[in-house]
Structure formats: C-alpha cells, structure tokens
N, C-alpha and C positions, 0 to 999 in steps of 0.2 A: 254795972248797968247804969245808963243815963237817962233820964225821964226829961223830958222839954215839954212844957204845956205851951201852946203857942196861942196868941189871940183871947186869951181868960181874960183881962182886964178889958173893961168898956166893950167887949164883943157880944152883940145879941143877933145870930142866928136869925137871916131875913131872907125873904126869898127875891126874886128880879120884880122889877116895879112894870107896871103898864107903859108907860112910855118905851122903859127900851125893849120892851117884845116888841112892841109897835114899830120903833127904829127900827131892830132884824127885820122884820119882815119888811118895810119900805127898803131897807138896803138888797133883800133878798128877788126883791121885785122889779129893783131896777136890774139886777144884775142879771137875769131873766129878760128883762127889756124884751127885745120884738122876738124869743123863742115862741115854737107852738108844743106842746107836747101834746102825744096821740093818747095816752092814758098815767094811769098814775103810779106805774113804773118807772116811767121815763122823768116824771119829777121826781122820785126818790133818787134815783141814779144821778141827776139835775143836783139836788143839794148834798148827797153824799158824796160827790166828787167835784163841784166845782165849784160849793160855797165852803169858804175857810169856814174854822172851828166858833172862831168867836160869834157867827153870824149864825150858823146853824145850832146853835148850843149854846151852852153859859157856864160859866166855873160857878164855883159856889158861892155860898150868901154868905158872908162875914161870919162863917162858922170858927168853933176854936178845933184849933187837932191836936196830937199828941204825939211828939218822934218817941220812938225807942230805939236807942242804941246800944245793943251789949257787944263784948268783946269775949272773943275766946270760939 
C-alpha cells in the first residue's frame, strides 16, 4: 500500500472569494444575454446544460487530499 498526502505543505483550506462568485454570475448573465425564461425550471435547465462547469460550480479550495493505492 502507498499513502500520498497531497497539498499538507503551505495548504490552508479556503473557500471562493466574492469577486469570482461575482465574476460566475456576470459571465452567467451575459451568457443568458437577451433569453427570457417563463419560470424557474427553465433557468435550472439554462445552467445545467448550457453553462460549462467552471461557471456553474467551483472545484475546491486549496484543500489537501490523500491518494491510496494498494495492489493486489
């Protein structure tokens, strides 16, 4: 078995700052531009399928992780 700590040195656990929620959403809004939606199915359907990942969501905060790889 192989343990890999990744990210322990100088990594402190933070979460997305205000500016770039603010960014996603100004990017999410242009990209929307002149649509109307009737209700707010039609915006879930809107950002689950036609805003990419990084805009709709976020990877994580400078967390650390841990691989395990055994053999056998």
């Amino acid at each position: 078995m192989l343990i890999h700590f990744w990210g322990t040195r100088g990594s402190i656990p933070t979460s997305i700052g205000g500016k770039s929620i603010r960014d996603k959403i100004v990017k999410a809004l242009s990209l929307a531009n002149t649509r109307t939606f009737a209700d707010d199915r039609e915006i879930e359907t809107f950002v689950d399928t036609e805003l990419a990942f990084p805009i709709k969501s976020s990877f994580g905060g400078n967390s650390s992780c841990v691989q395990i790889n055994t053999s056998g």
